[in-house]
Structures are given as structure tokens and as C-alpha cells.
C-alpha positions, 0 to 999 in steps of 0.5 A, a space after each residue: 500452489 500459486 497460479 503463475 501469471 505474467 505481468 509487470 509492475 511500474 510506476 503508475 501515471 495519471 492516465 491510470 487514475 480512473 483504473 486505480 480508483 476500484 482497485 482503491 474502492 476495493 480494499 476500502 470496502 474491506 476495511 469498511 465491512 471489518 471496521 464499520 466503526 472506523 470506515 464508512 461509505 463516501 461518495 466517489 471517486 475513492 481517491 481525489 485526482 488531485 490527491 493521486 496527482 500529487 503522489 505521482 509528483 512528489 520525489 517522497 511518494 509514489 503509485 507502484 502498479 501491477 499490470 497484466 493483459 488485463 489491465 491493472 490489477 493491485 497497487 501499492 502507495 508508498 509515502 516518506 514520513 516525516 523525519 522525526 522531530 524528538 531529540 532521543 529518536 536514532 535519525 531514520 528514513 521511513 517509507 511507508 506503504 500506506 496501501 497495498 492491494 491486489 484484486 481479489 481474482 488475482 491473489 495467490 499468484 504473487 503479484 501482492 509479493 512483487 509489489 511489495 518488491 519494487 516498493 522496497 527497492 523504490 525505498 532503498 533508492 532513496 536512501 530509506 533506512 526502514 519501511 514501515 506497513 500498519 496492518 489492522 488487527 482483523 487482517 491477518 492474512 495481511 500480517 502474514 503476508 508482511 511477516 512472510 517478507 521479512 516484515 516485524 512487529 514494531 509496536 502495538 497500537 492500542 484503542 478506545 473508543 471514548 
């Protein structure tokens, strides 16, 4: 049973951005400790301001946050992808949740799930015809929780390391 807690989520702002950065720093060591051959260590902060800034001011992009009494407590970057240029492909608008992540203290009291509303109604107010998540092989709990959604394998990417 989940532990009910009140917060709000919105649009973040540059105010937020030193909040944001351990959010960041979190689920990139997650990655790094489940993929060390994919994600190492790099010296802060865990994202660039001028990188944030230009998610926040791009129309194509944007930083959800969840905020409790707390403070900021999981965020979810949304990005539109580029149109795709082969003739034989339908024509689709495609959000992409390139981030989400909830601190670890707060999972389990649907905060991730909130997220990831406000980011599908962000994409159905810009015309999104499909939103789209990659979600590493090690991150099955993620997998469900997208799957629990509404969220369905699309493709399989498959690597070597060469």
C-alpha cells in the first residue's frame, strides 16, 4: 500500500536548478552502478545550467517537478524529437521522457505516476502524437512501471561492445 503524501507538481524554473542537480545526480548513479561500461563518474554539476536553461526555454522541451513541504523531490525531462526524415515513416509527433526520477525516500507514494501525467497531458498540448520512454534492461521495476501506464515495447535495442 502506497504512503499518501500531498505535493504539486509544475514546471520547474532556473531557481530550481541547484535542487535538481541531485535529483539528477541520483538516477545517474543508478545507471552508473548498473552499467559501469555505459556510465561513469564526471565531475559536477550533474547537469550544465546552460543545459537546463535551454530545456526551460525551448517550446520543444520542458522540466516537470514534484514538490512536497520538503522541497523537490523527483523530475521528469520531456524533449520533442525530431521529425523523422525517411519517406516510408507515418508522420508522428514524438515527446520523449528522457528523464524521470523520484527520490528514493519518496517512491511508492505515486509521485513517479503524477509525473508521468502532467508529462502526458505537456505532450497532448502540443500536438504529440506518441510519447516515447527508453528504459535500460537492468530497470525492471522502471519497465513496469511504464507498462502499468499504459506504456508498450515498441522495439528491442540490441548491443555489442566491439
Amino acid at each position: 500500500m502506497s504512503r499518501a503524501v500531498s505535493f504539486r507538481v509544475r514546471a520547474a524554473s532556473m531557481g530550481d536548478y541547484d535542487v535538481l542537480c541531485p535529483l539528477f545526480d541520483e538516477l545517474d548513479a543508478f545507471h552508473r552502478q548498473a552499467r559501469p561500461e555505459m556510465f561513469q563518474p564526471f565531475a559536477p554539476p550533474a547537469r550544465g545550467r546552460e543545459q537546463v536553461a535551454r530545456w526551460l526555454a525551448d517550446a520543444g522541451s520542458t522540466v516537470l517537478v514534484a514538490e512536497t513541504d520538503a522541497g523537490l523531490v523527483g523530475l521528469a525531462v520531456l524533449l520533442t524529437r525530431p521529425a523523422t526524415l525517411f519517406a516510408g515513416s507515418v508522420p508522428r509527433k514524438v515527446i520523449e521522457i528522457d528523464n524521470l526520477v523520484v527520490r528514493a525516500d519518496q517512491r511508492g507514494r505515486r509521485i513517479g505516476r503524477r509525473l508521468l501525467s502532467e508529462a502526458m497531458a505537456w505532450a497532448r498540448q502540443r500536438g504529440a502524437t506518441h510519447v516515447e520512454v527508453t528504459v535500460h534492461d537492468f530497470n525492471q521495476d522502471a519497465e513496469h512501471f511504464y507498462k502499468a501506464f499504459g506504456f508498450a515495447r515498441s522495439m528491442n535495442r540490441l548491443m555489442l561492445v566491439a
